[in-house]
C-alpha positions in Angstrom: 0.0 0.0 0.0 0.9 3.6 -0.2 -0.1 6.2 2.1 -1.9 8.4 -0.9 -5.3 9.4 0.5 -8.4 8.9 -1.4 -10.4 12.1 -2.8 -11.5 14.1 0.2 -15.4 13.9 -0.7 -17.4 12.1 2.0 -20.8 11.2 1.6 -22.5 9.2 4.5 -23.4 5.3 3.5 -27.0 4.8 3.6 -28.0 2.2 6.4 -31.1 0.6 7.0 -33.4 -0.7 4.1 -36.0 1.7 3.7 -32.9 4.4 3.7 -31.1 2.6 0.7 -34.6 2.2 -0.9 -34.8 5.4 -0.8 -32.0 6.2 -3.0 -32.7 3.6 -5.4 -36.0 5.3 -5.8 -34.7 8.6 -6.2 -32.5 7.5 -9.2 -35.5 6.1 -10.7 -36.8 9.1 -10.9 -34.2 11.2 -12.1 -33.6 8.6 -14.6 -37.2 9.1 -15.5 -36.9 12.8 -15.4 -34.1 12.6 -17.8 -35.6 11.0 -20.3 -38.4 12.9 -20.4 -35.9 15.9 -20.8 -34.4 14.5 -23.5 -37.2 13.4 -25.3 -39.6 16.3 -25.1 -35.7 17.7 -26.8 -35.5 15.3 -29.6 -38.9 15.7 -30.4 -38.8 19.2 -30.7 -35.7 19.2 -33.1 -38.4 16.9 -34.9 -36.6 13.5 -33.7 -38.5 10.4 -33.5 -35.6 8.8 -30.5 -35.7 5.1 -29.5 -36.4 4.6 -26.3 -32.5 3.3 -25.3 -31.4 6.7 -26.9 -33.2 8.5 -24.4 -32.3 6.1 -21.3 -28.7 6.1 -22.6 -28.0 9.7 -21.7 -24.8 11.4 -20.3 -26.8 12.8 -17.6 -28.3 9.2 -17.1 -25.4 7.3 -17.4 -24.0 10.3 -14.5 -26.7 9.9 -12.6 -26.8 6.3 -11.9 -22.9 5.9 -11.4 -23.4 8.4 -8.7 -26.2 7.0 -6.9 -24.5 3.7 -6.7 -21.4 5.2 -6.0 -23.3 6.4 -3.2 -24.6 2.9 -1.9 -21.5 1.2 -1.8 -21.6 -2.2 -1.1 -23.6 -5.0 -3.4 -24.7 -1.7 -5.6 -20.8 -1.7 -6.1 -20.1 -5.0 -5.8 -22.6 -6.1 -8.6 -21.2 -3.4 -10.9 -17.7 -4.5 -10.3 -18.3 -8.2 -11.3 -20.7 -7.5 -14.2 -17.8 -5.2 -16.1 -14.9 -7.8 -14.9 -17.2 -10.9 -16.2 -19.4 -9.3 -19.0 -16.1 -7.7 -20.6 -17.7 -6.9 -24.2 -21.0 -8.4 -23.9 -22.2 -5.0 -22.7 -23.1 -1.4 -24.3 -20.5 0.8 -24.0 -22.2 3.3 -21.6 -23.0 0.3 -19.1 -19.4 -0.3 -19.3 -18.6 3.3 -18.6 -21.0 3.4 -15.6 -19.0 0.4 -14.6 -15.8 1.4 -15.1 -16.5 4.5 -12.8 -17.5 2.8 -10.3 -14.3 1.3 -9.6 -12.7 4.4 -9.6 -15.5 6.1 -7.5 -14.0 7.1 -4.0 -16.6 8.4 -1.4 -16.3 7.4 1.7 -18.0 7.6 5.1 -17.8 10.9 7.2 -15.5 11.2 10.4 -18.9 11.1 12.6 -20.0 8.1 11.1 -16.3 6.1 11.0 -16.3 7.0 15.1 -19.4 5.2 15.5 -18.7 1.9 13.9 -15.4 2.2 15.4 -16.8 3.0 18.8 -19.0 -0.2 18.3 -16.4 -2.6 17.9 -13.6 -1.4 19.6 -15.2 0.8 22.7 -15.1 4.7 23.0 -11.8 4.7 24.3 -10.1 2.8 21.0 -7.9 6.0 20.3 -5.7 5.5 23.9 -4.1 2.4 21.8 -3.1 4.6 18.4 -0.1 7.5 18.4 -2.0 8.1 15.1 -4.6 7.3 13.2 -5.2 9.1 10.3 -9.3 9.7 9.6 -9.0 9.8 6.0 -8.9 7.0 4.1 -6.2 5.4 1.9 -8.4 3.8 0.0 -12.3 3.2 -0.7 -13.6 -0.1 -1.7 -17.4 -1.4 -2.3 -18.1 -2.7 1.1 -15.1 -1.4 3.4 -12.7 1.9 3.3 -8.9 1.5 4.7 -7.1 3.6 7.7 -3.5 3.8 8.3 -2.7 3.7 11.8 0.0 3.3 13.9 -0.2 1.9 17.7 1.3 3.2 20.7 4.0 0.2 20.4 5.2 1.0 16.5 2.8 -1.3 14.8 2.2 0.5 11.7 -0.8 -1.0 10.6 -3.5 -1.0 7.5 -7.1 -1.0 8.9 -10.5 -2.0 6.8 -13.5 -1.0 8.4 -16.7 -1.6 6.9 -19.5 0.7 6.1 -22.6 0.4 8.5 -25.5 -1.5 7.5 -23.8 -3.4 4.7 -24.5 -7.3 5.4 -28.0 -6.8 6.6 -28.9 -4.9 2.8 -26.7 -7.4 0.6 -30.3 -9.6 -0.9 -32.6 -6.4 -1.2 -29.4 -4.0 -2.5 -28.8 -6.9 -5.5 -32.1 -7.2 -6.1 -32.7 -3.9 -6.6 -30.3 -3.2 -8.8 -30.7 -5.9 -10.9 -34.1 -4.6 -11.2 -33.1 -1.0 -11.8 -30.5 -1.9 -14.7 -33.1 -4.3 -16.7 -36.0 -2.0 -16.3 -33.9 0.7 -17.3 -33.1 -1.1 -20.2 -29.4 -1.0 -19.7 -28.3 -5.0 -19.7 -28.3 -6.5 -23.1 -32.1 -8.9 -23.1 -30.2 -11.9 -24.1 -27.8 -11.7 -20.9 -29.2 -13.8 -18.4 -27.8 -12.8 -14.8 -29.8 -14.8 -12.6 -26.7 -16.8 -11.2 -24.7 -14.1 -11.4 -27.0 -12.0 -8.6 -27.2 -15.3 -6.4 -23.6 -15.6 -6.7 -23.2 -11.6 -5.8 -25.4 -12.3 -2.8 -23.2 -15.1 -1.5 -19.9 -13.6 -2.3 -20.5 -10.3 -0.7 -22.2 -12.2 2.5 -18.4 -13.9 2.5 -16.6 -11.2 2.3 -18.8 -8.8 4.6 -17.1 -11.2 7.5 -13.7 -9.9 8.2 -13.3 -13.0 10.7 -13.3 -15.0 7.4 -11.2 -13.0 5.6 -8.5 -12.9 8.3 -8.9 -16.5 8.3 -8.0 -16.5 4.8 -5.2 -13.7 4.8 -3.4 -15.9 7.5 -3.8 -19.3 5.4 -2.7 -17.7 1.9 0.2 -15.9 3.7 1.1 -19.9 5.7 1.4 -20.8 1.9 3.8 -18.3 0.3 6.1 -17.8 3.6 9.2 -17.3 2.5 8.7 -16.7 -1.5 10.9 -13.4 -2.2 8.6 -12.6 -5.2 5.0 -12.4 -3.6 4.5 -10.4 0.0 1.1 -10.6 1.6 0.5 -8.3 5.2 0.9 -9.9 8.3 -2.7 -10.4 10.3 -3.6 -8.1 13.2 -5.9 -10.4 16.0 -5.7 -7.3 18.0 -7.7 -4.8 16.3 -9.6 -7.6 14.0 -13.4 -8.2 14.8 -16.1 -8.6 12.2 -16.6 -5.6 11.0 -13.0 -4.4 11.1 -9.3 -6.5 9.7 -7.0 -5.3 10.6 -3.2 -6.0 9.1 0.5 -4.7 8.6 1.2 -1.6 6.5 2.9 -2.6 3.0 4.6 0.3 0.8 3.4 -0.4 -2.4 2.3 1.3 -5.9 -0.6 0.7 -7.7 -0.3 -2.1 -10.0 -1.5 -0.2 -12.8 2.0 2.1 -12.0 3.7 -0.8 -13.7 2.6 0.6 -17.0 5.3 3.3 -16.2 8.1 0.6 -15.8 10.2 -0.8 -18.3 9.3 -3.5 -20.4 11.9 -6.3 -18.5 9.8 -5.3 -15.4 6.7 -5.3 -16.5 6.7 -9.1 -18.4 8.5 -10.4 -14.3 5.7 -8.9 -12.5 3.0 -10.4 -14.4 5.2 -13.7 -15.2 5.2 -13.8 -11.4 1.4 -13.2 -11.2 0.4 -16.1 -14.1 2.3 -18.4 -12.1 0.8 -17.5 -9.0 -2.7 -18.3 -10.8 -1.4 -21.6 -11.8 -0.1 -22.4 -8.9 -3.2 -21.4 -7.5 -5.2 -23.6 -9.7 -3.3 -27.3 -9.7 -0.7 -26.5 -6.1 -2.1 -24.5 -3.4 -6.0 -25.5 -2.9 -6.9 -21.9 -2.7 -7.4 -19.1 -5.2 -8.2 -15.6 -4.5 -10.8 -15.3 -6.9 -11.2 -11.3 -7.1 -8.9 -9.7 -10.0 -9.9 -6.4 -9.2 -6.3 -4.1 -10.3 -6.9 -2.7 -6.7 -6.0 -6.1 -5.0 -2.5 -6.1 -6.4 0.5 -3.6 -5.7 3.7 -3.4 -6.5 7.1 -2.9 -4.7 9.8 -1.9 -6.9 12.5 -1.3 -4.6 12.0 -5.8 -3.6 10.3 -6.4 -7.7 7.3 -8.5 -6.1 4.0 -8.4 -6.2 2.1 -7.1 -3.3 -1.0 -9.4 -2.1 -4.6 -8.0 -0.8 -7.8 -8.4 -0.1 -8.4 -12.1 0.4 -12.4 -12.1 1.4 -12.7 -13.8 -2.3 -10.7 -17.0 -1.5 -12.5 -19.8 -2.2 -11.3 -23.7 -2.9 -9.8 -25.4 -5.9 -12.0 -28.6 -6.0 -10.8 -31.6 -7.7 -13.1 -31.3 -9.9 -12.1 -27.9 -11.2 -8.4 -29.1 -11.7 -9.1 -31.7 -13.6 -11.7 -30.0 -15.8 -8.5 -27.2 -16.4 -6.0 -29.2 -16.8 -8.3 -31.6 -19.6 -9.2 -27.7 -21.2 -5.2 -26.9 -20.8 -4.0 -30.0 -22.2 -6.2 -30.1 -25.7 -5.1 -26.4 -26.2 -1.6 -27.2 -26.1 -1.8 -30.0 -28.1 -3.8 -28.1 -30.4 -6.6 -30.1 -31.1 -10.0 -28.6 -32.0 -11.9 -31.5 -31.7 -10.4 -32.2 -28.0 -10.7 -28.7 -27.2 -14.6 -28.4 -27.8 -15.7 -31.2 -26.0 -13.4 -30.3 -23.0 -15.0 -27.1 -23.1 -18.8 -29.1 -23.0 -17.0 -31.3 -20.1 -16.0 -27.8 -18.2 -19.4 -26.4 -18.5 -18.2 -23.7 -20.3 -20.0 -24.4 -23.3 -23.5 -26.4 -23.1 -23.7 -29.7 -25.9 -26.3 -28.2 -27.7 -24.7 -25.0 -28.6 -21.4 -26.9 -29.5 -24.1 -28.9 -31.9 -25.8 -26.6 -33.5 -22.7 -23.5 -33.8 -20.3 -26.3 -34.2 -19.2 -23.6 -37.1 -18.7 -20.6 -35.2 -17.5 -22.2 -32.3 -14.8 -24.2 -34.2 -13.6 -20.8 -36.0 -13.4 -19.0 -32.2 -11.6 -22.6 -31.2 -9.1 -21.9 -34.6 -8.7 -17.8 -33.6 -7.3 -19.0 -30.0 -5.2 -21.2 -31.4 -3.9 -19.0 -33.7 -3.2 -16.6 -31.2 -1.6 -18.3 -28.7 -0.1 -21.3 -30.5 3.1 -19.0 -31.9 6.2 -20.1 -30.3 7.7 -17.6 -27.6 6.3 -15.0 -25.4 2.7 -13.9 -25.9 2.1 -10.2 -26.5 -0.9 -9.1 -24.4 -1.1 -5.4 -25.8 -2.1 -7.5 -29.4 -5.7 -7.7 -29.1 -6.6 -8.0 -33.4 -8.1 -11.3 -32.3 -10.7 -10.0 -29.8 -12.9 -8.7 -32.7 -13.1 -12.3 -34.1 -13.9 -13.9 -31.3 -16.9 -11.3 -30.6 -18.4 -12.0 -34.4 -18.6 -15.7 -33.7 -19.6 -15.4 -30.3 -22.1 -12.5 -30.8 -24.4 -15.7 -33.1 -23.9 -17.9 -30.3 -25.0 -15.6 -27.7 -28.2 -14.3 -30.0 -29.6 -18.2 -29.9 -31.4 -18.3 -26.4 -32.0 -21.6 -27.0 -27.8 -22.3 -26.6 -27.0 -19.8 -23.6 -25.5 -21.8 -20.8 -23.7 -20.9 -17.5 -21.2 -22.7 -16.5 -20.9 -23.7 -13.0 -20.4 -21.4 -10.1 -16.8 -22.5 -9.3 -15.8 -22.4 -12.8 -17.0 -18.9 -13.1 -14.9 -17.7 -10.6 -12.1 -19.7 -11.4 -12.1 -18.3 -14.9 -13.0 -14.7 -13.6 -9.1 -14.7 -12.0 -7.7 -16.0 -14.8 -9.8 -13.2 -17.3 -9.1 -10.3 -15.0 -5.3 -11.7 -14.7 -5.4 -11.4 -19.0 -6.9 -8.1 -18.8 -3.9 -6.8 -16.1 -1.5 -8.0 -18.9 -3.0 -6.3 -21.8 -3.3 -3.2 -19.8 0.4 -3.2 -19.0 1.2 -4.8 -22.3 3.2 -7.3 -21.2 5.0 -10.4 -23.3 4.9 -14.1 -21.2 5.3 -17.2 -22.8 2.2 -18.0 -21.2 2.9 -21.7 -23.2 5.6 -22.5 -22.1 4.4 -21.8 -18.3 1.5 -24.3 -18.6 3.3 -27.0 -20.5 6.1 -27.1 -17.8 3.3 -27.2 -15.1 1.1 -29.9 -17.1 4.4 -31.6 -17.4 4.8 -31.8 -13.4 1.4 -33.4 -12.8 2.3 -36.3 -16.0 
């Protein structure tokens, strides 16, 4: 981490249902209003707009990042995993709403942090701190971050979450879901169902800190003593279930790495791929979060700074074996094998592969042209993407063929998506090949 404090714009977090219904209906209204702005404007200039044209506004598209912005928790939470799993799927103003609300950075006011912190750690909690600063290093969708440092030299990183959060996770989903289909602003053919349910158990998880500092000490048991990864040292002191609390790490934003040469950048995400490998067939355990803000960087050590472990979840059997089946064929190159161990992953549902055997073989040959050159992989080359969205958009357009895969699957492939989409953004080269054929190789 780095002590850079988040924009100084406070806003308190709603708490209490009929409060954060509140807000949800107050953006339906302005979303209402707007269109009614706009369209009484279009028709005027003797316009006959579409109803997305007026829902799709920039004062619309403002207005609902802000609200949610405003909500925090699943409102963000849902937002963040639609544009990490959607990727292209959606319109590009969803994806801008989306894409500001990772970046969004209100936080609670110094009257409301002194309550929750009075409620978990008693009114006299400051007698144990020579300083602990009230604005936040950073704000995330259901917690902000404090640096502290105790009367004994503990400089710590502290996560306290924002009141009300785990009693609003159901009706918060719910409501947005509800909000973005009414409003028109998900795709019809994108089916989200199991993605909300999934939401709602994923946030529940990672609303309890005692879980996560559960999982912070077991991920941090399993890389002791690797120079290349550093995860914070647990705090039991100052830890309860609504605050984790853990060392301070100097760090930079991942995203920083962009700045670094290009020998640095292809070691820090060579490091990262074979963290998500390891994770997948070694450890048991994968932090299945790639949100950019759970990874920093320490260039004076060159390793990868771990956070934010509320997302770990097992590595079945199962799922290795389904990967390593899916890994195998590719490296071998075989479309045939490929396809049905994509059916076998639940990744792809048999009737689809039947009836857009076509389109499904050309996305198959795309990949393979893509990654089968010798060498390191260039990530900033994305020619291919546009391919791959041709042929998938016909699959995508047959309801009849949509499929999701399983829950553990998704999430398994969300890391290793959101780790591809850290590459390209930092246009990094790995022989991602030759990393996966060396680790099938082990398990032969």
């Amino acid at each position: 981490m780095t002590d850079k404090p988040a924009a100084p714009v406070t806003r308190a977090i709603p708490r209490g249902r009929a409060a954060r219904f509140g807000q949800f209906g107050r953006l339906a209204g302005g979303v209402a209003g707007g269109m009614l702005a706009e369209g009484a404007r279009r028709l005027a200039a003797g316009e006959r707009p579409q109803m997305r044209d007026l829902i799709l506004t920039p004062g619309n598209v403002a207005r609902v990042t802000e609200r949610l912005s405003h909500l925090r928790g699943a409102a963000m939470k849902l937002g963040q995993m639609v544009s990490m799993d959607a990727g292209d799927v959606l319109p590009p103003e969803l994806s801008q709403i989306m894409a500001r609300l990772r970046d969004q950075a209100y936080h609670m006011p110094p009257a409301q942090l002194q309550q929750v912190l009075n409620a978990e750690w008693g009114e006299g909690w400051r007698r144990h701190f020579l300083l602990f600063n009230p604005r936040p290093v950073a704000a995330a969708s259901i917690g902000q971050v404090h640096r502290a440092q105790t009367r004994d030299g503990r400089d710590l990183a502290i996560k306290v979450q924002y009141p009300g959060i785990r009693d609003s996770i159901a009706a918060d989903v719910d409501n947005v879901a509800t909000l973005l289909k009414v409003s028109g602003l998900l795709p019809p053919a994108l089916d989200i169902a199991p993605l909300l349910e999934e939401a709602k158990r994923q946030l529940a998880e990672e609303a309890d800190y005692l879980r996560e500092a559960a999982q912070l000490d077991h991920y941090s048991t399993l890389l002791a003593g690797e120079e290349g990864y550093l995860v914070p040292a647990l705090d039991p002191q100052f830890t309860t279930l609504n605050v984790l609390a853990m060392e301070f790490v100097e760090g930079r934003p991942i995203e920083t790495l962009a700045e670094a040469p290009q020998e640095t950048r292809d070691a820090m995400m060579a490091s990262l791929f074979a963290l998500v490998l390891r994770e997948l067939f070694d450890l048991g355990v994968m932090q299945t979060d790639p949100n950019f803000a759970n990874y920093r960087w320490d260039p004076a050590g060159q390793r990868l700074v771990l956070l934010d472990f509320g997302a770990c979840r097992p590595v079945t059997d199962e799922v290795r074996a389904r990967y390593r089946r899916l890994l195998g064929a590719g490296l071998a190159e075989d479309r045939d094998a490929i396809r049905q161990a994509a059916v076998a992953a639940g990744f792809l549902s048999q009737a689809a592969a039947e009836a857009h055997q076509p389109a499904v073989d050309r996305m198959i040959d795309t990949i393979i042209n893509h990654l089968g050159t010798p060498g390191p992989l260039d990530f900033a080359d994305r020619s291919f993407v546009a391919a791959l969205q041709a042929d998938g958009a016909t699959i995508v357009a047959d309801r009849a063929a949509w499929h999701l895969p399983p829950a553990e699957m998704l999430l398994a492939q969300r890391k290793i998506s959101g780790t591809a989409l850290l590459a390209a953004r930092l246009k990094a080269r790995v022989d991602i090949r030759a990393m996966v054929a060396a680790k099938l190789s082990t398990m032969a």
